[in-house]
Every structure is written in structure tokens, then in C-alpha cells.
Residue frames relative to the residue before (quaternion, step in Angstrom):
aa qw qx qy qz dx dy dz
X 1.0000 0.0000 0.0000 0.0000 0.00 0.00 0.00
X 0.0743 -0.8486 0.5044 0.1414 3.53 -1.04 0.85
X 0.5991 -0.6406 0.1633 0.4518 3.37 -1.03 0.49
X 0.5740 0.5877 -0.4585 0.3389 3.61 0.89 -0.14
X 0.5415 0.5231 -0.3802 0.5371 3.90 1.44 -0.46
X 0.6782 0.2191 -0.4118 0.5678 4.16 0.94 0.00
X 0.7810 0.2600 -0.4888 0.2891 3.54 -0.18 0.07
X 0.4156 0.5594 -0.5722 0.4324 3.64 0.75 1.22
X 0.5918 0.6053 -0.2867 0.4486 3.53 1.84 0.07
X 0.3449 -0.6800 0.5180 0.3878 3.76 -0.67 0.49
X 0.7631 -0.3651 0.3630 0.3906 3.42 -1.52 -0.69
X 0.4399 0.6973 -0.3265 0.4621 3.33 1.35 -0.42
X 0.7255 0.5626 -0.0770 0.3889 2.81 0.74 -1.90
X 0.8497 0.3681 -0.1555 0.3441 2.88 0.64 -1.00
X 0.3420 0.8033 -0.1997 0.4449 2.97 2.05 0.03
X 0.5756 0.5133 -0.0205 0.6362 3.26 1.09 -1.94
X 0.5419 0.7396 -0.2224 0.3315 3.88 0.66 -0.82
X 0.6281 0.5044 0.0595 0.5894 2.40 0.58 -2.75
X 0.7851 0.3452 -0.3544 0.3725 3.93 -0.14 -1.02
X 0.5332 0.5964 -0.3699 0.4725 3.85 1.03 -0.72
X 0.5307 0.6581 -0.3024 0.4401 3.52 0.99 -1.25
X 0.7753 0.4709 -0.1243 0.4021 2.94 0.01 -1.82
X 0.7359 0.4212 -0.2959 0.4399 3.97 0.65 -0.93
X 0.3176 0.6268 -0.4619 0.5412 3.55 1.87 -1.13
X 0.7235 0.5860 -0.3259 0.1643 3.52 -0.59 -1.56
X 0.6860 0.5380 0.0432 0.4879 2.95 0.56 -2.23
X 0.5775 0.3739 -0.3683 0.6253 3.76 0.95 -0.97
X 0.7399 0.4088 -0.3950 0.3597 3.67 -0.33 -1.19
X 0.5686 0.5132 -0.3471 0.5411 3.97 0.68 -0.92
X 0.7056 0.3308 -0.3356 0.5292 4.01 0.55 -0.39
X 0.4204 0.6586 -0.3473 0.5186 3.55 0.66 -0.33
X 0.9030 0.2600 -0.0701 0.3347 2.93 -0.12 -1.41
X 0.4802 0.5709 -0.2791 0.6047 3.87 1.75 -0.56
X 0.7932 0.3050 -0.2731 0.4508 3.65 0.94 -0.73
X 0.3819 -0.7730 0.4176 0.2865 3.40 1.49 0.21
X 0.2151 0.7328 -0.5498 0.3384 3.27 0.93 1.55
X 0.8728 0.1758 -0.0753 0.4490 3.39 0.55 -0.92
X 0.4366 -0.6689 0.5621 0.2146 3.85 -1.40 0.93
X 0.5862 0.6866 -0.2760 0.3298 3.67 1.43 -0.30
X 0.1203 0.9137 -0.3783 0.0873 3.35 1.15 1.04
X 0.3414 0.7850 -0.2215 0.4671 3.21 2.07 -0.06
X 0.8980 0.1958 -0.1545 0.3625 2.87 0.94 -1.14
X 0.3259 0.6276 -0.4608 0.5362 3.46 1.56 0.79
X 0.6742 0.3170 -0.4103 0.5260 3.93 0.61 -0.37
X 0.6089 0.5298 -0.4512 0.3807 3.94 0.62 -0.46
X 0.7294 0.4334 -0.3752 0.3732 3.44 0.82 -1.08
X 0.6021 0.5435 -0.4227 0.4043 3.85 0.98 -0.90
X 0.5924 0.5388 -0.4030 0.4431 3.81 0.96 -0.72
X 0.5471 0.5137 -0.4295 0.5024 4.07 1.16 -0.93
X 0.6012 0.4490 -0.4342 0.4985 3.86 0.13 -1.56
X 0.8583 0.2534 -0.3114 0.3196 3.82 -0.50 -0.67
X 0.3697 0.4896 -0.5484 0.5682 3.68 1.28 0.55
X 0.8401 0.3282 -0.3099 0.3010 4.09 -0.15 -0.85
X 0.5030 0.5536 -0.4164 0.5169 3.11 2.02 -0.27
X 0.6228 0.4516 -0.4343 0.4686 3.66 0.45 -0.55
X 0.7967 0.3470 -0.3779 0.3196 3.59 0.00 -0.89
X 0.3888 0.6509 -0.4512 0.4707 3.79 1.37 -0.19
X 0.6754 0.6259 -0.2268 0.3173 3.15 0.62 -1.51
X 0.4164 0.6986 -0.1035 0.5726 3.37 1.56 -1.62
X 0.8031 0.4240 -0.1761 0.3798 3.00 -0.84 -1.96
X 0.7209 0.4659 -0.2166 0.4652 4.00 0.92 -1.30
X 0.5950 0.5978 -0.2159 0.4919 3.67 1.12 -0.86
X 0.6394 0.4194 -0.3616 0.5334 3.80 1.05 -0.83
X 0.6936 0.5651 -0.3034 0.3279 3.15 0.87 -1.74
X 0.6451 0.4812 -0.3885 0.4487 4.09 1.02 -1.06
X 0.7574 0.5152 -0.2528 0.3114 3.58 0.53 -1.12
């Protein structure tokens, strides 16, 4: 996911996002404790997404105070 495909997203959006992230995460981190999966790639790709939607939240809150 790049950042120009979330900031065509509202806050809502990016909310819902952020929670998909987060289970992605948690699944892949179980996966991987249960030695199910060889896809360790893709536990560093998703933590790099969460901190794209955390920045733009971040953003999104900074326009919204000022």
C-alpha cells in the first residue's frame, strides 16, 4: 500500500484501515510463534503500513486543530 492510495482516504477510512492492519499484524505474529508461516516479510511490510495511517491520522489531526 502506498501513501498516495491512503491520502485519497478520509479519517473514517483510515480508521477501518488501521484496524485491518492491526489484525493482519497479530495474525502474522501468531503465524509465526506457531511456526506456521515462512512469510516473515510480510510482518515487517505490514508494521511499515500501520505507520503510514499513523502518520496520516497524525496529519489529518494537525490540519483539523489549526
Amino acid at each position: 500500500m502506498t501513501i498516495s492510495e491512503l491520502r485519497g482516504k478520509n479519517i473514517d477510512e483510515l480508521k477501518e484501515e488501521l484496524k485491518a492492519l492491526l489484525r493482519a499484524q497479530f495474525s502474522l505474529r501468531m503465524q509465526l510463534a506457531t511456526q506456521q508461516t515462512n512469510k516473515t516479510h510480510e510482518l515487517r511490510k505490514v508494521g511499515r503500513d500501520i505507520a503510514r495511517v499513523h502518520t496520516l491520522m497524525g496529519e489529518a489531526r494537525r490540519k483539523s486543530a489549526a
